[in-house]
C-alpha positions as CSV (number, residue, x, y, z in Angstrom):
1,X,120.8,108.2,120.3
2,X,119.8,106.3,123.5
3,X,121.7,102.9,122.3
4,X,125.1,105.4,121.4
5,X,124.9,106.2,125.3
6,X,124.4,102.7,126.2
7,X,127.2,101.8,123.8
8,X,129.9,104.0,124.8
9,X,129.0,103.8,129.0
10,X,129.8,100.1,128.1
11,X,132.8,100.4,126.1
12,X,133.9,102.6,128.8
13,X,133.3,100.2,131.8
14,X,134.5,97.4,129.8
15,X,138.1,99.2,129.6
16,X,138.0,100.1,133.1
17,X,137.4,96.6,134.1
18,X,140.6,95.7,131.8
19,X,142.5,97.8,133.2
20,X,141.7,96.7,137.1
21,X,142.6,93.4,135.8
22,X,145.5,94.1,134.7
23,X,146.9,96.3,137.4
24,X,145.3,93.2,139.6
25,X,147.9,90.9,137.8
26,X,150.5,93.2,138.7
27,X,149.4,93.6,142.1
28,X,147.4,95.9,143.6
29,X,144.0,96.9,142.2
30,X,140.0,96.4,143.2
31,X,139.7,93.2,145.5
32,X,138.8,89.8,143.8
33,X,135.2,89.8,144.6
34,X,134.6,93.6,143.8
35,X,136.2,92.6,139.9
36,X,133.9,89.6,140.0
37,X,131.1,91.8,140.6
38,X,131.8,94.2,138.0
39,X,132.1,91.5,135.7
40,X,129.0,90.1,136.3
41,X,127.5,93.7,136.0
42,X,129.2,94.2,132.9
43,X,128.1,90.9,131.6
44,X,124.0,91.7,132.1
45,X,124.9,95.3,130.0
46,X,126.0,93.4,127.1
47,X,122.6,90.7,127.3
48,X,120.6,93.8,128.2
49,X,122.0,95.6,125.1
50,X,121.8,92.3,122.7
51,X,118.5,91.8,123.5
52,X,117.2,95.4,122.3
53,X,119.3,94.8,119.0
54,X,117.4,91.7,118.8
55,X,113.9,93.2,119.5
56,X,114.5,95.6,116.8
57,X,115.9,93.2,114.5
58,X,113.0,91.1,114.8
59,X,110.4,94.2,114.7
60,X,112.5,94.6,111.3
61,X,111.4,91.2,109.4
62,X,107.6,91.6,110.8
63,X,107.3,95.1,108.9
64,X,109.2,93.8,106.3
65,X,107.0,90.9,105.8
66,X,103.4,92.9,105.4
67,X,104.8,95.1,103.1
């Protein structure tokens, strides 16, 4: 349940920050540092959240392997 919540709060923020680029193109949106920021934020959720599937994945083959 916890990763669902992690999941959708960055799906979410990741379509916010698409559309603040976009309307950026356009003209007129967050300033260019402020997107940069978000970006970078955005970027650690996704390693943050990679990393726990990995953890798991890997807890999966060492259970796997003494049965």
């Amino acid at each position: 349940m916890k990763l669902k919540i992690i999941d959708i709060l960055l799906i979410l923020f990741g379509l916010l920050l698409i559309y603040q680029i976009i309307r950026k193109i356009f003209g007129g949106s967050w300033s260019s540092e402020v997107i940069m920021i978000a970006l970078l934020i955005f970027n650690l959720g996704l390693t943050w959240k990679i990393s726990l599937n990995f953890e798991k994945h890997i807890l999966w083959h060492k259970f796997k392997d003494n049965k």
